[in-house]
C-alpha positions as a Python dict, from the first residue, in 0.01 Angstrom:
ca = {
    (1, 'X'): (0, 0, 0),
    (2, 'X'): (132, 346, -136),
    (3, 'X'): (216, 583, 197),
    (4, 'X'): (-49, 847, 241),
    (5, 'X'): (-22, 1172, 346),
    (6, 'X'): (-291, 1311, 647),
    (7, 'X'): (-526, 1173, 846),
    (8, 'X'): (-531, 794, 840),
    (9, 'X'): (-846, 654, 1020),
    (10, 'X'): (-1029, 351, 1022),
    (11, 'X'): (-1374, 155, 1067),
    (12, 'X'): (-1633, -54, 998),
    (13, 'X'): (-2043, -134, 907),
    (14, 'X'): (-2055, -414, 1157),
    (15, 'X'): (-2394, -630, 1153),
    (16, 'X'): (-2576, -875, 1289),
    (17, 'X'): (-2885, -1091, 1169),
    (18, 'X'): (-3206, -966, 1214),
    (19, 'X'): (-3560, -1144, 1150),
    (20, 'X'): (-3629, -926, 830),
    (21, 'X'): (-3193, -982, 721),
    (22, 'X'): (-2955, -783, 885),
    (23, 'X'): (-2913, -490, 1083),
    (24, 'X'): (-2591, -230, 1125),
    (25, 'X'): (-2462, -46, 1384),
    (26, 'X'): (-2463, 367, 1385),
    (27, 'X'): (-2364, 559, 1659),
    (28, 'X'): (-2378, 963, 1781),
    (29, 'X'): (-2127, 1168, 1890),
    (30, 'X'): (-2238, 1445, 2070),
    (31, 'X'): (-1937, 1644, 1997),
    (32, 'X'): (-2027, 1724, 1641),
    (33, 'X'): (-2425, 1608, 1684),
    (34, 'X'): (-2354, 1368, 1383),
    (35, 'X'): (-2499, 1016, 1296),
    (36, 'X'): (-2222, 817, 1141),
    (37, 'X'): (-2042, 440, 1098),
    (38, 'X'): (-1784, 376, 1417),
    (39, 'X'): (-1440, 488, 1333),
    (40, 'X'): (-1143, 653, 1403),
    (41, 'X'): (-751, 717, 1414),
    (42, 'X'): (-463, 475, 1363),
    (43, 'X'): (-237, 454, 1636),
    (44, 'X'): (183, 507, 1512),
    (45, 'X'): (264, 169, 1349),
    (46, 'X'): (-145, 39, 1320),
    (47, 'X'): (-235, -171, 1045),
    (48, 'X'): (-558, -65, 934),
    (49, 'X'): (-781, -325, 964),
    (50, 'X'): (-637, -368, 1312),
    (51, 'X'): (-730, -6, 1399),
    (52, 'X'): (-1065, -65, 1219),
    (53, 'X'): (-1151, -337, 1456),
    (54, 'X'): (-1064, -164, 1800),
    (55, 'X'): (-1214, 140, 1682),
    (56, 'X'): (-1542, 16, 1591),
    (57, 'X'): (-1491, -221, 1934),
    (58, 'X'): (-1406, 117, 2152),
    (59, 'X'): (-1688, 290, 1997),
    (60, 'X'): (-1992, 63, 1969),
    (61, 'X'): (-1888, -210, 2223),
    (62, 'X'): (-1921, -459, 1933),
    (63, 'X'): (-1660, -717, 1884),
    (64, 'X'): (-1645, -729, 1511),
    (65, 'X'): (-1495, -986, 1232),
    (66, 'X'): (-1401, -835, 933),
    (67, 'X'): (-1500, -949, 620),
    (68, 'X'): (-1468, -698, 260),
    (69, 'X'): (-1298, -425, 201),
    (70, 'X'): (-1546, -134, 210),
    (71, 'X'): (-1512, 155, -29),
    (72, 'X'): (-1258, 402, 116),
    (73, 'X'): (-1367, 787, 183),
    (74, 'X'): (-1108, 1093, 187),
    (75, 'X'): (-1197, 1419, 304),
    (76, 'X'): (-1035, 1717, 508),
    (77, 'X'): (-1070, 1740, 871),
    (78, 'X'): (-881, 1940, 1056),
    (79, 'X'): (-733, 2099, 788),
    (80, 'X'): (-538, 1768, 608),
    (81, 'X'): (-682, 1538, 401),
    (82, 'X'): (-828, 1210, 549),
    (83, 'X'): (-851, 921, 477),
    (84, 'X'): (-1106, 634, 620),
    (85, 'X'): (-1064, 281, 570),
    (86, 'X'): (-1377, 36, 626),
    (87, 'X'): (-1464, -328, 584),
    (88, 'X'): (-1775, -499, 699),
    (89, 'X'): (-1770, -650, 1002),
    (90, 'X'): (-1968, -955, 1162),
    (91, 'X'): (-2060, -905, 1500),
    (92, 'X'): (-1971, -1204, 1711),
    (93, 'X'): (-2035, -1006, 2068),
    (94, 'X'): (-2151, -700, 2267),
    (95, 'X'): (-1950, -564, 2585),
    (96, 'X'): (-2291, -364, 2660),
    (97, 'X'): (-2281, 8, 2533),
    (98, 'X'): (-2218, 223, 2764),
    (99, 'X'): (-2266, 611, 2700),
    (100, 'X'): (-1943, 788, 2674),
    (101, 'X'): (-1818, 1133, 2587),
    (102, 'X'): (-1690, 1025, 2255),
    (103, 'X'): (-2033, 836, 2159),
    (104, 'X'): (-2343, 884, 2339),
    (105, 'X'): (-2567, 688, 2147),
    (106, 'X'): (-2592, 379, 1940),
    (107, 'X'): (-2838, 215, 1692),
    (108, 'X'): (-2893, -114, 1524),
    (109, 'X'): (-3138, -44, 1179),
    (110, 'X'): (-3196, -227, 861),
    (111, 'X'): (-2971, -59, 616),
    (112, 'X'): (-3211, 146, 434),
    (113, 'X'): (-3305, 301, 767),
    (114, 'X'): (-2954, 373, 838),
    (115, 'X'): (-2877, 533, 534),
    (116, 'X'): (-3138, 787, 614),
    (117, 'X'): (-2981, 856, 965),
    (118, 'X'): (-2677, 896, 899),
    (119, 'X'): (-2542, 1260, 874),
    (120, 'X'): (-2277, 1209, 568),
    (121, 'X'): (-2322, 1158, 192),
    (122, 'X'): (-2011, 943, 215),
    (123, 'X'): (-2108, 722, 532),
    (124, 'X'): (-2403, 644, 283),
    (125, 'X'): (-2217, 526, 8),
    (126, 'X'): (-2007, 286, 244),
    (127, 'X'): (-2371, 169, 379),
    (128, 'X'): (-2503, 140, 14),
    (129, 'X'): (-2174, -67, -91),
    (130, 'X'): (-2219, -300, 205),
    (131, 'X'): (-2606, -348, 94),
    (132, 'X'): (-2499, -463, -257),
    (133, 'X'): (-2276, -800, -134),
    (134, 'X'): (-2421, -1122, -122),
    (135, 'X'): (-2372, -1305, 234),
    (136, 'X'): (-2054, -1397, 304),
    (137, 'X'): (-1984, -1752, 398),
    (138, 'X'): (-1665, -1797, 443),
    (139, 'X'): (-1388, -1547, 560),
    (140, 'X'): (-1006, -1701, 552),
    (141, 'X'): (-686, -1508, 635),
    (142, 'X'): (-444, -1667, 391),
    (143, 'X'): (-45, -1614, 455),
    (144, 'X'): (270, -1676, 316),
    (145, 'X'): (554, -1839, 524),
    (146, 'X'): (737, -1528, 684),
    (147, 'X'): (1104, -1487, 565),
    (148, 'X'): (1314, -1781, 594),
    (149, 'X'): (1654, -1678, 473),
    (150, 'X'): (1829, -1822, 156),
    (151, 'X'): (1795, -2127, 3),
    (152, 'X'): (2134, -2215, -126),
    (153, 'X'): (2273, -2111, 259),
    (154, 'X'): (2061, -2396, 389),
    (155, 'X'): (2235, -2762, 448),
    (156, 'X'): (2002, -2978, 505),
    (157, 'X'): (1634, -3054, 334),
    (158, 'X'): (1444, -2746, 181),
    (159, 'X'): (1146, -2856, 421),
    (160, 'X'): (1305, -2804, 680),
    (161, 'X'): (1439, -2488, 641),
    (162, 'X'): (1311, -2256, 933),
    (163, 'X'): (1193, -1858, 970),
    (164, 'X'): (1513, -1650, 1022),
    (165, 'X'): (1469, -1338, 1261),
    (166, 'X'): (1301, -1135, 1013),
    (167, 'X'): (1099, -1381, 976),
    (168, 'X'): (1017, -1425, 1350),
    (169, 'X'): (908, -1057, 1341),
    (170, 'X'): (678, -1088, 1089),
    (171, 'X'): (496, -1443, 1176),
    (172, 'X'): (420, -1256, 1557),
    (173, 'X'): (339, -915, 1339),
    (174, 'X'): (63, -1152, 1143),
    (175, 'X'): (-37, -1316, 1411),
    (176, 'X'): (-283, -1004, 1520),
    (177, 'X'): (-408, -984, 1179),
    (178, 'X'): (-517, -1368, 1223),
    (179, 'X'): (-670, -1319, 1538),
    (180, 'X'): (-909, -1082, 1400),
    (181, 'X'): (-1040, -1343, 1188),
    (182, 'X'): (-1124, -1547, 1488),
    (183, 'X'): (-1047, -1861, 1336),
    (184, 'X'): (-1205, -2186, 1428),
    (185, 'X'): (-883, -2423, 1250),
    (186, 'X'): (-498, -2300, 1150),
    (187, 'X'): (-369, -2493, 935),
    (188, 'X'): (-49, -2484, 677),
    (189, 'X'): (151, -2629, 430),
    (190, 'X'): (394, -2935, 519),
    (191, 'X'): (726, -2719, 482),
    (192, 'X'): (925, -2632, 818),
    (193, 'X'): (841, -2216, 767),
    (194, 'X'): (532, -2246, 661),
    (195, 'X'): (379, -2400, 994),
    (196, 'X'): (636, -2187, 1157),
    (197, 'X'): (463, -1883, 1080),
    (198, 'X'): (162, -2013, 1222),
    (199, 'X'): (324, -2045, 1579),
    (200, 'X'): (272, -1740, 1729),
    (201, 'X'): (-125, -1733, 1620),
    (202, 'X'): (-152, -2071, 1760),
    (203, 'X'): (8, -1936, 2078),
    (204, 'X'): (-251, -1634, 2072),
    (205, 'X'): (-531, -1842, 2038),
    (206, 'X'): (-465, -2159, 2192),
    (207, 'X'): (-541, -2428, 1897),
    (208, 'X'): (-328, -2667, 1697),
    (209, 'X'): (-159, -2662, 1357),
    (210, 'X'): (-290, -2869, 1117),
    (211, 'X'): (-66, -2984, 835),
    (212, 'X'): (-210, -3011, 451),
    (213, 'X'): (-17, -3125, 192),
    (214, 'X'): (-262, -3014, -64),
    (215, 'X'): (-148, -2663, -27),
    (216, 'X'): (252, -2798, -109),
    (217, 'X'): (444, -2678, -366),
    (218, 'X'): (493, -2891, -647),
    (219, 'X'): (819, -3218, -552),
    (220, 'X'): (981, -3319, -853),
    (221, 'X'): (768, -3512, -1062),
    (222, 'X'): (448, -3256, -995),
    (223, 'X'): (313, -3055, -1202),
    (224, 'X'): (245, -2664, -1095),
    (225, 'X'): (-97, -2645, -1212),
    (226, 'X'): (-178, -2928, -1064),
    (227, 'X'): (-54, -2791, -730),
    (228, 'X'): (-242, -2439, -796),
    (229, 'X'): (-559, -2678, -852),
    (230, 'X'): (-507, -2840, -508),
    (231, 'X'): (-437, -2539, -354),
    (232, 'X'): (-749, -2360, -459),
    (233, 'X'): (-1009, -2697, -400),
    (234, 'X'): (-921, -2705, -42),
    (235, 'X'): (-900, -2346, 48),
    (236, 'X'): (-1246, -2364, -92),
    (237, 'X'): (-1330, -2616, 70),
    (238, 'X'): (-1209, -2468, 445),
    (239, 'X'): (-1457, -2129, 369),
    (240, 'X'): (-1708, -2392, 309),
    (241, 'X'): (-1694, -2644, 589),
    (242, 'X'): (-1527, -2394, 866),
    (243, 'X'): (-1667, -2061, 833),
    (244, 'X'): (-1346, -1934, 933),
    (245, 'X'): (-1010, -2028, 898),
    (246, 'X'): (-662, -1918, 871),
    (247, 'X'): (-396, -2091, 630),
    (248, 'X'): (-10, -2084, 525),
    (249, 'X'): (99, -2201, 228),
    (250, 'X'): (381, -2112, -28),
    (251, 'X'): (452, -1848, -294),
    (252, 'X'): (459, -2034, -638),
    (253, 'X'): (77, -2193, -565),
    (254, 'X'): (-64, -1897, -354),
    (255, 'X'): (-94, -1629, -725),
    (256, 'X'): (-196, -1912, -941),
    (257, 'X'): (-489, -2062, -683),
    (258, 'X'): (-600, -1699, -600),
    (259, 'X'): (-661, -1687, -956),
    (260, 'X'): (-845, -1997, -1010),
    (261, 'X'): (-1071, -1866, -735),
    (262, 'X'): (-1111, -1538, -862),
    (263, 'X'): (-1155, -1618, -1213),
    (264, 'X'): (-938, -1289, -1278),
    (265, 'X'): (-616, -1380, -1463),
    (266, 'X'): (-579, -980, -1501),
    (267, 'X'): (-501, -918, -1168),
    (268, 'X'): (-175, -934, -953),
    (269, 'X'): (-161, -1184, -679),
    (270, 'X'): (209, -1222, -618),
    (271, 'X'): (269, -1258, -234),
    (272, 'X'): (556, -1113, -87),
    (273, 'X'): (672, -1343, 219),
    (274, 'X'): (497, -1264, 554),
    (275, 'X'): (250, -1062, 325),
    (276, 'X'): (-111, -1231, 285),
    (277, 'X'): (-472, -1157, 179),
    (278, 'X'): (-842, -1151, 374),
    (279, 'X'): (-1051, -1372, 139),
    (280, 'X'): (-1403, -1396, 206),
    (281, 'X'): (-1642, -1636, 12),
    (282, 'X'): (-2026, -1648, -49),
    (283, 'X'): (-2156, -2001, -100),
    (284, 'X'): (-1911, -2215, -310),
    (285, 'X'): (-1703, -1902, -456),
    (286, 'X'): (-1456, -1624, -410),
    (287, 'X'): (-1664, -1301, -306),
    (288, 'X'): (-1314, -1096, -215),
    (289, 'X'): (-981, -1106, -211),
    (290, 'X'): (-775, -776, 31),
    (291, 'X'): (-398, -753, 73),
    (292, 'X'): (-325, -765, 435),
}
């Protein structure tokens, strides 16, 4: 992601089931006497979607699992430009709103009702963007194996060759993003690093590491695409049968099964180590694929 200049801020449209389909959370803020989606600024260092989820958690009392990358808004506030951030958000619990300074009031509506409360043309355009998605079904944080030094410095078996300190840094750097995606299974490629990166998530959140060969790369004999096709059946098949999930695998059969998801051979899916994507599914296919 290109560095931006201002105000960097994030949030969310988190939602819940309702008997007539779903219902969003809005919330007031006395200071300004404004309707609008929870938000607000990234702490030095925040990765977005982490700041998007303790916002909207600090604000609404709603702990929230992201989903889709909303539209993004830019304005000027204080005098810089801004830039928001939002995804949707399922909400999984309630702390209990409490009335604050900051946010004073709070209120679940069906979508149409909230874009008619809500004070900003842009807050509903994010509402109106979240309308037009089909359910989502499945939401998987998919990684590549964090940095693992150089191949041709390594002795012994290329499976087992383990993260280096950079590569340390960013498995325990990841391991937030995971957590966000409250996963019900981890579970990663055979390959030393790849379930390596998994460790500190597992730590986090107390479950095991499953190993999957399907999501290998090729041994000699194999065929790539026939690797890329493994890859993508059981990643599809996780979303399906787990809801939510969280999976390492490796670099030449991450682009290649992204694509076969996707159906869009135009775009870029390269995946730089200890770099990854927020997938979410509807039914049997590929609703959304974000760069975490």
């Amino acid at each position: 992601m290109a560095a931006v200049t201002g105000i960097r801020a994030a949030g969310g449209v988190a939602w819940r089931p309702s008997t007539d389909g779903v219902q969003v959370c809005v919330v007031h803020r006395p200071r300004y006497g404004d309707w609008t989606l929870p938000k607000g600024k990234l702490e030095p260092g925040e990765h977005p979607l982490v700041a998007a989820v303790r916002e909207v958690a600090e604000e609404s009392d709603v702990r929230g699992v992201p989903q889709v990358r909303l539209p993004s808004v830019r304005y000027r506030s204080e005098g810089q430009p801004k830039l928001v951030d939002y995804w949707s958000m399922l909400a999984v619990g309630t702390g209990g709103f409490q009335p604050g300074t900051e946010v004073d009031d709070l209120r679940w509506l069906a979508v149409d009702d909230a874009i008619r409360l809500v004070s900003y043309p842009h807050d509903a355009e994010v509402l109106g963007a979240f309308a037009a998605l089909p359910p989502v079904t499945g939401t998987v944080a998919l990684l590549r194996h964090a940095h693992a030094g150089k191949r041709a410095t390594w002795t012994g078996p290329d499976t087992g060759r383990p993260l280096d300190a950079e590569g340390w840094a960013q498995a325990h750097a990841l391991a937030e993003l995971v957590a966000l995606v409250r996963p019900a299974r981890l579970v990663s490629a055979s390959p030393r690093r790849c379930v390596q990166t998994l460790y500190p998530a597992a730590a986090l959140l107390d479950l095991p590491i499953e190993i999957c060969g399907d999501l290998d790369e090729p041994q000699p004999g194999q065929q790539l695409d026939e690797r890329v096709l493994a890859t993508a059946a059981r990643l599809l098949e996780l979303a399906v049968t787990v809801g939510r999930v969280a999976v390492c695998g490796q670099g030449k059969v991450l682009p290649g099964a992204l694509e076969q998801l996707s159906g869009r051979a135009d775009e870029d899916f390269t995946t730089p180590k200890g770099g990854g994507w927020l997938l979410a599914f509807t039914a049997d296919r590929l609703l959304a694929a974000d760069r975490l």
